[in-house]
N, C-alpha and C positions, 0 to 999 in steps of 0.2 A: 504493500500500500504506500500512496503518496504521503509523507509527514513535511509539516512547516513548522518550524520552532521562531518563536518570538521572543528576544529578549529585551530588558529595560532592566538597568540600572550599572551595577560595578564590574570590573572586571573577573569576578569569580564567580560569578554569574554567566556570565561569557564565559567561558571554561565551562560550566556548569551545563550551559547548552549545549557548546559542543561535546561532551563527551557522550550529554543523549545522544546527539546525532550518530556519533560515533556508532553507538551499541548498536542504535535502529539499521544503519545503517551495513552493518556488520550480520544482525539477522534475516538481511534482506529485503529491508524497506526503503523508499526511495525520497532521498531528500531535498526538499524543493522551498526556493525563498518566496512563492506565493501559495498565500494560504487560501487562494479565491480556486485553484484548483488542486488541495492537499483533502485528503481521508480524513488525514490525525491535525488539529493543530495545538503544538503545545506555546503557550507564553509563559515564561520566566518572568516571576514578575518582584517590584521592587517596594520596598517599605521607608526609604530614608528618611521620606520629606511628607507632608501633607499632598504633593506637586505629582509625588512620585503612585504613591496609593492613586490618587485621578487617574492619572495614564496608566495606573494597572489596569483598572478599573474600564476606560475610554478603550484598552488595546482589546482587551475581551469580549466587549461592544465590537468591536470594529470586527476581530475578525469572526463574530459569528454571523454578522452582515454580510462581509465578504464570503465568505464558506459556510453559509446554514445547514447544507449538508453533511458539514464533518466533521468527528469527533472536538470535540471541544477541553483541554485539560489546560487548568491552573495548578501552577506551582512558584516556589520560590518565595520570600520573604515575606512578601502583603498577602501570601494563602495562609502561610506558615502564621499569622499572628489575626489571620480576619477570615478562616474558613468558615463560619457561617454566613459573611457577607458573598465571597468566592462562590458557594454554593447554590444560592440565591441569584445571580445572575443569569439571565436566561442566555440559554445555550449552553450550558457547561456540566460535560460530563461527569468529570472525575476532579477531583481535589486534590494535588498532594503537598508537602509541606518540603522543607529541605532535607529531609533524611529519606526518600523514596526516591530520588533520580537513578540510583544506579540500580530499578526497578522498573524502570519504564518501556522496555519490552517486553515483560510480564502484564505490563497494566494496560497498555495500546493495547495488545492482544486480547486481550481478557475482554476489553470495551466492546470489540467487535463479538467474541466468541459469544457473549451474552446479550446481544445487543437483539436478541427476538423478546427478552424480559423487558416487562413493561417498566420503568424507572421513570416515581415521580421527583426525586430529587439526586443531585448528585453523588455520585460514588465517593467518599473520604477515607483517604489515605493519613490522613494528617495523624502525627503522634506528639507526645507533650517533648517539646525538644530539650526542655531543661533537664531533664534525665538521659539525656542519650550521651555513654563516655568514650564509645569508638568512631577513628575518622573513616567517613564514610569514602570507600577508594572509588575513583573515576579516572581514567584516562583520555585523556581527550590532545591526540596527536592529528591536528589538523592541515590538510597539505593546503599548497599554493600561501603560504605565507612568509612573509621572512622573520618573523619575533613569533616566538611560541608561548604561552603562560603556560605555568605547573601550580597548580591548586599544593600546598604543600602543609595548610593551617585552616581552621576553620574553629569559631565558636569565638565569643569576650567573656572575660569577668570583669571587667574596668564599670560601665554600667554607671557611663557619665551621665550628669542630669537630664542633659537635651535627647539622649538618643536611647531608639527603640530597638537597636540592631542585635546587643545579647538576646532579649526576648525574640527575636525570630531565630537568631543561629544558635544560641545553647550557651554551654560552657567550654572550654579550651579543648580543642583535641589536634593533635599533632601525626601527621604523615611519618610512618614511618622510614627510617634512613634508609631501609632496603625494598622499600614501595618507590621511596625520591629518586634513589639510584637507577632500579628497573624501568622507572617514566626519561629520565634523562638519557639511557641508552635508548630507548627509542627515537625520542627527541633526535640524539647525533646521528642516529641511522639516518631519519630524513634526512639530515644537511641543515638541519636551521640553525642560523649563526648567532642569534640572538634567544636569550630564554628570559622571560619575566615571571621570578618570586612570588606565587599572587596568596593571600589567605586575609582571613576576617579582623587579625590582630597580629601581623604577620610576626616582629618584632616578641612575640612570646609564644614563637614555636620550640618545643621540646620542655619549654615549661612543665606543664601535664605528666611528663615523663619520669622525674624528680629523679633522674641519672646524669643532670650536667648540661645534657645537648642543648645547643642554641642554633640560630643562624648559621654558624660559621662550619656548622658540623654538616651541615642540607648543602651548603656552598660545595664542599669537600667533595659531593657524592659526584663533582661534574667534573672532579681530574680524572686525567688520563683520556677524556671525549675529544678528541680535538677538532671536531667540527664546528665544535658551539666558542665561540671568537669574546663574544660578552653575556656577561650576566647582570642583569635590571632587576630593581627589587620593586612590589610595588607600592601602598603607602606603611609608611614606618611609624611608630611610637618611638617619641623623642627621651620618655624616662626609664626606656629598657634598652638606650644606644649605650650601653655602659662602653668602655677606655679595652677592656677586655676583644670584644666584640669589634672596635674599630679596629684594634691593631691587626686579630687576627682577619680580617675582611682586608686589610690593607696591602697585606704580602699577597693578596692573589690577582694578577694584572687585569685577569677579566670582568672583574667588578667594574660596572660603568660609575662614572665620578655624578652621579644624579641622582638625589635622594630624596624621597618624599617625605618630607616629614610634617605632621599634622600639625598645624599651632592651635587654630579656631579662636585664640584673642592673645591682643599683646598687650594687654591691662592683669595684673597679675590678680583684681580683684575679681577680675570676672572670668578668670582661667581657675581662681576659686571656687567660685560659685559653678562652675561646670564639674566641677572636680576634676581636673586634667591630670596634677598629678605632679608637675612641675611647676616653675614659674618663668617667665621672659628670662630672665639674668639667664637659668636654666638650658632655655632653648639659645640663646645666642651663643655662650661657650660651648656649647654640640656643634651649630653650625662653624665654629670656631677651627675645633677640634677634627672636625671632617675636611674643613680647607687644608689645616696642616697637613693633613695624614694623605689626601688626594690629591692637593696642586691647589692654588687660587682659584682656578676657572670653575673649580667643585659647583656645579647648578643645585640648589637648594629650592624645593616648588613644596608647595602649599596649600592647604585647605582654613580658610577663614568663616567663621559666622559673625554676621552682620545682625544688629539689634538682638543680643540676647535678653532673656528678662531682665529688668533694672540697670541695663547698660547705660551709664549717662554719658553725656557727651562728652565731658572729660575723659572716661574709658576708650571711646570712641577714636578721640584722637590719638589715645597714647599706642592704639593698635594700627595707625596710619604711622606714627614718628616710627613704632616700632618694624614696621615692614621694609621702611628702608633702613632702619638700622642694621637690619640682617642681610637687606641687600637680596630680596630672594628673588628667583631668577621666572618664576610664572606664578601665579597666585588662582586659585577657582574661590569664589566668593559666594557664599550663599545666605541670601535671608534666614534668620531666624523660624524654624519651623516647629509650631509645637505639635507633640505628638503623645497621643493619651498613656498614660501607664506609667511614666518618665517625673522624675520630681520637678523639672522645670516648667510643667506645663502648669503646676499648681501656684507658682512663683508668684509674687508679686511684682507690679512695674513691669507688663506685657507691653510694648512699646504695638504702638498699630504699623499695620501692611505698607500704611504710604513713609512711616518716618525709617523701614526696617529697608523699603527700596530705596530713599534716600541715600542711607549711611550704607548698603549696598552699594549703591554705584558711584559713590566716593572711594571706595577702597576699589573697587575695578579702574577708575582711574589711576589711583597711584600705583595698581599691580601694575597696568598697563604701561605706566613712565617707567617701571623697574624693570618689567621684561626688556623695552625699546635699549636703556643701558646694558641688559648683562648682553643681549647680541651686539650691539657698538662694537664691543669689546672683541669678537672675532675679525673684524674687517681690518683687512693686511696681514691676518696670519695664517695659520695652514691649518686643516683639520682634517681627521680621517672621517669617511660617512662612509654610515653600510647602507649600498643603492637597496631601494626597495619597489620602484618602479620607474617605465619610462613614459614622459606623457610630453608630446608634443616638442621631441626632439631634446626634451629635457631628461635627467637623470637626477629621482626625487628619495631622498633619503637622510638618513638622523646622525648627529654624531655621537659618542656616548655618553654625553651630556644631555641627549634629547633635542637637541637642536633642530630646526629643519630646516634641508640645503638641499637646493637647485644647480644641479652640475648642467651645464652644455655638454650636450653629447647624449649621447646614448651608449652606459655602460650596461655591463651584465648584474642586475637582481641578484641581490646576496652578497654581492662581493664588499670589496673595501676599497677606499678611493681615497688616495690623500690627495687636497686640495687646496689653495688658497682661496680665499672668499675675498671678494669685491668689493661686494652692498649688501642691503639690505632692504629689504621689496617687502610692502602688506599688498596682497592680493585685493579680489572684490568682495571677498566674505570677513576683509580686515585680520586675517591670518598672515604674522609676521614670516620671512624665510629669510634665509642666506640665499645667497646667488655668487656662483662662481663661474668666469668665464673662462678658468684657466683650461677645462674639461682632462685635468690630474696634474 
């Protein structure tokens, strides 16, 4: 049968699809990106934000419009914490939560094998995820790509004020080193040169384990591959970057110099009230610490919220001085989203929608001025970029800092290119690149 997967939200979720695809596809089902002529359609769906539930909600709508006739499954983080709402929407077969995916050939099947029973509501798979202490294995080795993710963590116990995400993913569970290993020699078997770190708290993987393992042990399981050239983490906790952990991350060449690391405020009273766990002084001698141990040009990117409860204006700005204090090199800025179950949503001093998009697009401003400097900073020197497509005689690809650079010419996908950069060009959609016309 024909299956369409739908995803919305992080990148391990994306992993998360593709490794259904994978399965389905491996049992013999056929995978297709419209869902107006698929059997099965599954959406992945996302819980972060208020913004994000909507378009759960809106994509479920949509594709049983599109496709009335075919299976209809929710899963993923807004089933996982709202499957009686999930259930309730017309069209939708089956429910699952985040602990059933690597079940979803059992469950597709099943939909149909029973599908002469009369069913007035949908099928629920969901299970209470705060009790679940094993990682649930998925492999998801996707071709035609040049950066691969490896799902490697999954679950928080952090259980900051503002967020709902422990409640959908559980408690800490860590990838085993010889499951990470086994996924990473496939990986090298493709040829992907690129691999990104992905998990829900990534930064307290082996945690769970209370044997030692950290980070640097998951890094390890990729020596001796020598196809895979870099390794990208994806977002980081900044109070479990311990001196340990950097040094040993620092001997291995393949670690790209790009680190995501979360701030969400640079008011140290309202990284309080979030419970983060650090303070700004905190996060700036990390990002400090990472320059020495990787070189200056170390790219340091970010996740901000904009109007948390009782944020006053002074907080406000001390999270603008403090962005360029740090100098971070891309910034994603999000309103203030409350969300039920979470201590923040009971807070006092709820700032409204329009002063939360104000002080929103004030710090997308300054992110914007910071990005525009840390690419300045390339132009007249050389950089290696791994090509990852050719469009229009151009050669479009990253450096390991994340950068994006436009070679002339047309090189070969995958490779590495060392280049001098020129300029620096925003497109029509206002996405910055490097442009190199040296073409190597």
């Amino acid at each position: 049968m024909r299956c369409s997967i739908i995803t919305l939200g992080c990148r391990v979720n994306q992993y998360e699809s593709d490794a259904m695809a994978e399965q389905l596809a491996a049992a013999g089902h056929v995978i297709t990106d419209d869902p107006s002529e698929a059997d099965v359609c599954i959406v992945n769906t996302c819980t972060v934000t208020n913004i994000a539930d909507r378009k759960s909600r809106q994509m479920l709508s949509k594709a049983h419009r599109l496709g009335p006739n075919a299976k209809l499954i929710v899963t993923g983080c807004w089933s996982q914490r709202n499957p009686g709402a999930a259930s309730g929407i017309e069209g939708v077969d089956a429910v699952l939560g985040n602990t059933e995916k690597n079940r979803i050939v059992e469950i597709v099947e099943g939909l149909f094998r029973d599908e002469a029973a009369e069913r007035e509501d949908a099928v629920s798979y969901v299970r209470d995820i705060m009790h679940e202490t094993g990682f649930e294995e998925l492999s998801a080795v996707n071709e035609g790509r040049t950066r691969a993710y490896l799902k490697i963590q999954d679950g928080c116990n952090m259980f900051c004020t503002y967020c709902a995400i422990p409640f959908a993913r559980g408690a800490l569970r860590s990838r085993s080193l010889a499951s990470v290993r086994e996924e990473a020699e496939k990986l090298n078997a493709r040829g992907y040169p690129e691999i990104v770190l992905t998990g829900i708290h990534l930064m307290s993987y082996g945690v769970d384990t209370a044997d030692g393992t950290n980070i640097v042990d998951a890094v390890k399981c990729f020596d001796g591959l020598d196809n895979i050239k870099r390794i990208r983490f994806g977002s980081l906790e900044p109070h479990l970057m311990t001196d340990e952990i950097i040094s040993g991350l620092a001997k291995d060449k393949r670690i790209c110099r790009q680190f995501h690391l979360s701030l969400q405020s640079g008011s140290d009273t309202v990284l309080d009230r979030m419970r983060r766990g650090y303070t700004a002084e905190d996060y700036l001698k990390l990002c400090e610490k990472l320059r020495s141990a990787f070189g200056p040009q170390t790219a340091i990117t970010t996740d901000i919220i904009a109007g948390f409860p009782g944020e006053t204006l002074e907080e406000h700005e001390e999270t603008k001085a403090f962005m360029r204090k740090v100098r971070l090199a891309k910034v994603h800025i999000f309103p203030y989203s409350r969300r039920s179950g979470t201590k923040a949503d009971k807070m006092d001093g709820q700032l409204t929608n329009a002063e939360k998009s104000r002080r929103a697009l004030e710090l997308i401003a300054v992110g914007a001025e910071l990005e525009r400097d840390h690419l300045a900073a390339y132009i007249g020197k050389e950089a290696e970029v791994l090509v990852e497509k050719n469009e229009d005689g151009w050669s479009v690809g990253h450096t390991d800092t994340y950068v994006r650079v436009k070679i002339e010419g047309n090189f070969a996908p995958n490779s590495m290119v060392r280049v001098r950069i020129n300029e620096m060009k925003e497109d029509n959609d206002g996405e910055l690149s490097l442009l190199s016309h040296s073409g190597g």
